[in-house]
N, C-alpha and C positions, 0 to 999 in steps of 0.2 A: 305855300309850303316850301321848306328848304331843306334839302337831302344834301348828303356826302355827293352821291353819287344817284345818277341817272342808269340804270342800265334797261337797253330797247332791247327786247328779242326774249322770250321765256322758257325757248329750246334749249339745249344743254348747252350753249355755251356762255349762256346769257345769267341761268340758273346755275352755273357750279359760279361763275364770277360774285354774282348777290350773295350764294352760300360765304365763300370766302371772307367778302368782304364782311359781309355781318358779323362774320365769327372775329374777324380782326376789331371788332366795333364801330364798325361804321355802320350809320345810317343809308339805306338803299331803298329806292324807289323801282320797280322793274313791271315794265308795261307790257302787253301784248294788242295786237289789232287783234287775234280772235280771241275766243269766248271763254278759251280754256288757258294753262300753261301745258308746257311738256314738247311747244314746237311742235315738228312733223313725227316725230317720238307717239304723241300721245295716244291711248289706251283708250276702250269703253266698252259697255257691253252693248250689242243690238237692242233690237227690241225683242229679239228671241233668248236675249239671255246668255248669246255667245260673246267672249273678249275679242275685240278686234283692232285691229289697228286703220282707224282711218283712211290715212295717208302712205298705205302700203306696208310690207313686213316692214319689222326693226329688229334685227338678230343681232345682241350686243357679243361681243368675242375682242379677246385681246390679248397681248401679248404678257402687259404690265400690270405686274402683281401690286404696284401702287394705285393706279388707277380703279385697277378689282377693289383694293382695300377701300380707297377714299369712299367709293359710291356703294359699299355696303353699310357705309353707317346708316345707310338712307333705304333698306333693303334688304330683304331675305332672298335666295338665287333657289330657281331650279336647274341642274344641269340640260343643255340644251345641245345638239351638236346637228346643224342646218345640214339635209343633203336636198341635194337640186336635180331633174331627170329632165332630159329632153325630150320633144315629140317632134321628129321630125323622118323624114322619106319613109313612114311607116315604123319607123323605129321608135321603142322608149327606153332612154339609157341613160348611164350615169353622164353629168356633168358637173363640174370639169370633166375632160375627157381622161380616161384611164383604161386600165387593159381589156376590160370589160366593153368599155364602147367599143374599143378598137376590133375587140373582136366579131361584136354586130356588123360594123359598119361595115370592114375589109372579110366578112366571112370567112372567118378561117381560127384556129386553135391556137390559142399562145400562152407562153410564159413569160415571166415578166422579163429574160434577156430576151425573148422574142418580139414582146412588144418596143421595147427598146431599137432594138432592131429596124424594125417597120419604122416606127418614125423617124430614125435615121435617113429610112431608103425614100422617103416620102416628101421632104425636108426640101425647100427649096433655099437657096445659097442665095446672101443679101451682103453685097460691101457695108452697107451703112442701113443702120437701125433710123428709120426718120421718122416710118406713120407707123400706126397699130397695125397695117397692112404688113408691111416690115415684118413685125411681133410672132403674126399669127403664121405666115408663111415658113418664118424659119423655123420656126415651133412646129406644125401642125403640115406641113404643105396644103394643095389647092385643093384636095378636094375634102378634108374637114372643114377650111375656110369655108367652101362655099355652103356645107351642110349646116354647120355651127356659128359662124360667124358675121357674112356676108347681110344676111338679108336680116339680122337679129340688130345688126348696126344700125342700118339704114332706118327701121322702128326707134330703136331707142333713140336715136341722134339725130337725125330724118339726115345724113352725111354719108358718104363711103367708107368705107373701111379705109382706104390712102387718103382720106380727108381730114380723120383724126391722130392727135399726138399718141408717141407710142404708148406712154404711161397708160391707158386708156386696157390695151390688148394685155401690156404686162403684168395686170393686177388678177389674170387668171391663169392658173398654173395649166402644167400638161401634164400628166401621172403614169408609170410603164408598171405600177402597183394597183391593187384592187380597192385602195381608199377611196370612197365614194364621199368623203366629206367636202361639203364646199367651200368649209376654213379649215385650215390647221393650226389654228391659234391654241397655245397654253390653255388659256381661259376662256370655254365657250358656257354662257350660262344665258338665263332672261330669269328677270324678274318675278318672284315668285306670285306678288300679288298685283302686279302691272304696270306699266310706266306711269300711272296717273300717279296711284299712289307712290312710287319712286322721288317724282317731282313735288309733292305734296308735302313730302317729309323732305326734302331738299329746300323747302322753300320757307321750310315753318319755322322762324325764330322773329323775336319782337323788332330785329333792327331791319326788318324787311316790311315793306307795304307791296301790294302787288295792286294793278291796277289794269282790267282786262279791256276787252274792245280800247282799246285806247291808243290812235296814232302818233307817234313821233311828230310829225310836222305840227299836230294841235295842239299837242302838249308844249313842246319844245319853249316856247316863249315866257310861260306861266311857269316855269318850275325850276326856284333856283337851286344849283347845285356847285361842288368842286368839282364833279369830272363825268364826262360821261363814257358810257361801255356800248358802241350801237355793233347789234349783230346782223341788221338786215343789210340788204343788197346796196354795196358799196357805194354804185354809180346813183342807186336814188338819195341817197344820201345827199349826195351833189348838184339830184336836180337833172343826171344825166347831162351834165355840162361837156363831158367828154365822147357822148354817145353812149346807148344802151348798150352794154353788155350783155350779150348773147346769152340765155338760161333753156334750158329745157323743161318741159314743164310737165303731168301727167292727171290723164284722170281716172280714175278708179271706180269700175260698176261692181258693186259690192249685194252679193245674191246670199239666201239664207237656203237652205236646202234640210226642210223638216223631214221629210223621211230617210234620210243616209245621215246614217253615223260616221263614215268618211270617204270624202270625194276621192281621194287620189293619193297617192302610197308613200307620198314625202311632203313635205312643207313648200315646197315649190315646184310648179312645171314649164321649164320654158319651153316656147313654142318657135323657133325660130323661122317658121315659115310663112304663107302666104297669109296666115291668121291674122286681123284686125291688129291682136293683143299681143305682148311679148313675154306673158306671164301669167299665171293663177297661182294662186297660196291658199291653202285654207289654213285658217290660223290652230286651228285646237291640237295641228303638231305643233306649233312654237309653245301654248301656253300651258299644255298637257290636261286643259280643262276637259273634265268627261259632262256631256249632254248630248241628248237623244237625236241631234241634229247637226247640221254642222254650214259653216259659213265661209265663205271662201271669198277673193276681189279679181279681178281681171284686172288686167294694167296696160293702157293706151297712152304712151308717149304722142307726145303736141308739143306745139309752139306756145301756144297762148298758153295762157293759167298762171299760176302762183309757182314764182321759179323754186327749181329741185337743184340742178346740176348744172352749176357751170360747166358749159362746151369748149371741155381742151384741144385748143388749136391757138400755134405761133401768134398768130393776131389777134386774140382775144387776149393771151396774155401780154401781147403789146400794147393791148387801148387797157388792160388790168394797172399796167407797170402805171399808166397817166392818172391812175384813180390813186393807186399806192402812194404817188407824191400827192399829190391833193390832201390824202390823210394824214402825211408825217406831218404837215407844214399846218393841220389842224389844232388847234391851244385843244389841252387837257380833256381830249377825246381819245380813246383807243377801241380799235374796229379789229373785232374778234369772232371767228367762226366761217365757216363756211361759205354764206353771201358775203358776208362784210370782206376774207380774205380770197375770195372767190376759188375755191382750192373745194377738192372733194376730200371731203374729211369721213370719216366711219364715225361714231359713236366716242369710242374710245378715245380716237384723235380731237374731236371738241371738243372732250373733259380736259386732253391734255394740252392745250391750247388753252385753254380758260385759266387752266389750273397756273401755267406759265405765265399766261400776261398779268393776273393778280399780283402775282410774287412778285415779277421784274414793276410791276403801278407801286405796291406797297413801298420797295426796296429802294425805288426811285425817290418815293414822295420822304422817307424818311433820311436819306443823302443830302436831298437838297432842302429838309426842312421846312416843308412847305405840307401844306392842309389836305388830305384828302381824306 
């Protein structure tokens, strides 16, 4: 068989590229190694009947009212707006932190020039911003660190908190307000009828073939094409010629609990302490589905498994930079998404990734006159 185009990967960055390209008329081939589409996205119900997500929440939120728009063609939204609570030295409080923890933690009455206040007096002074260590110190001083942050790191990343880049610390605010939200994004919504069906209808037009269980390396020889879109992990792309890049990876004990109608008082609890896990969700806050039961995942950050999150740190993105030339110097391949650009993308950021490299493949191929 001969396609336009090759695209590997059926997560969102893989799937708005095919949408694209189909709509532009090109023929598209887009494969997965597993059994579904929708990537680490994807949706389903138990066997109890509740929707759940797999491979952990997926709380879509964004800033970009283009992006809102592009993926409602594909979607009806329920509004959604994620809050998070912590369990830690006995306490259960908002996080991010804001005036409310402030006021558990440090016992004592505040307003919000109060809380202000306090994290000034608490704040420890940094010449230079280097690690998320850096971040959270001159943010938060030592001893939110160490209740909040320290040992929640070390879980997630199996690293120190001065071990990883700041970017890592800075992507969670500090609040001297009683917003308990854990986005402040314009647009917090989720899918009204799930991400399968999201993907389902993203995927459904005649210039697309989809082709699941189906690896890249076995296909790759058998299937001509002009160009291909790979969203998986860059370095295997290459065979690892430059060394593995670092991935984090996690697994998910996923429990049904028939008699509670609901475990816990928001859509996520982290646990930043001595606990195995650095999280539980039960989903029927994300998806507002009403059932007599309710289902919930625990979440165990590891090494092994199927990578989630590239690990930011100076040297990862130095053996990154040796993959990044290896790709430019690739004929009529573009590596798109989050393993391919090894970057922590949200949701909204793969669409708009995908959305962008279409445009600039199209806009190219039609400059230089040339088939794709």
């Amino acid at each position: 068989m001969r396609y336009d185009v090759l695209v590997v990967g059926a997560g969102f960055a893989g799937s708005v590229c095919a949408e694209r390209l189909a709509r532009a008329g090109r023929t598209v081939l887009i494969i997965d190694k597993r059994d579904h589409i929708g990537g680490n996205a994807y949706d389903r119900l138990d066997a109890a009947g509740v929707r759940i997500h797999p491979y952990g929440p997926h709380i879509f939120h964004t800033q970009s009212a283009r992006i809102l728009d592009y993926l409602s063609r594909f979607t009806a939204w329920r509004p959604y707006e994620h809050r998070v609570r912590a369990r830690v030295a006995g306490l259960d409080v908002p996080f991010p932190i804001n005036r409310v923890t402030l006021e558990a933690v440090f016992g004592v009455k505040l307003d919000e020039a109060g809380a202000v206040a306090l994290l000034d007096s608490v704040r420890v002074s940094r010449e230079r911003i280097l690690t998320s260590e850096d971040v959270v110190l001159t943010s938060v001083g030592e001893r939110l660190a160490d209740l909040f942050f320290r040992n929640y790191t070390r879980k997630q990343w199996g690293l120190e908190l001065d071990q990883l880049s700041p970017g890592v610390a800075a992507r969670i605010p500090t609040r001297a307000n009683d917003d308990d939200r854990y986005f402040t994004d314009a647009h917090q919504v989720m899918p009204r009828d799930g991400y399968a069906t999201l993907f389902a209808n993203l995927l459904d037009h005649p210039n697309i073939t989809i082709a699941l269980e189906t690896d890249f390396h076995n296909i790759d020889a058998r299937t001509q094409r002009d160009w291909t879109i790979y969203t998986g992990p860059i370095d295997a792309y290459f065979g690892c010629a430059e060394g593995p890049l670092p991935y984090r990876s996690l697994r998910f004990d996923h429990v049904h609990l028939p008699d509670e109608t609901q475990f816990q008082p928001v859509g996520t609890v982290n646990y930043p302490g001595p606990e195995p896990f650095t999280r539980i969700t039960e989903f029927k806050h994300l998806t507002g589905q009403d059932h007599p039961g309710t289902s919930i995942v625990y979440e165990h950050p590891q090494d092994e498994g199927d990578p989630y999150y590239p690990i930011p740190r100076p040297e990862n993105a130095a053996l990154y930079g040796r993959y990044r030339a290896l790709a430019q110097a690739t004929a009529r391949t573009s590596f798109v998404g989050r393993l391919a650009e090894y970057k922590y993308f949200n949701m909204d950021q793969a669409v708009g990734s995908a959305l962008a490299s279409v445009d600039h493949l199209l806009n190219a191929a039609h400059a230089a006159q040339v088939a794709l």
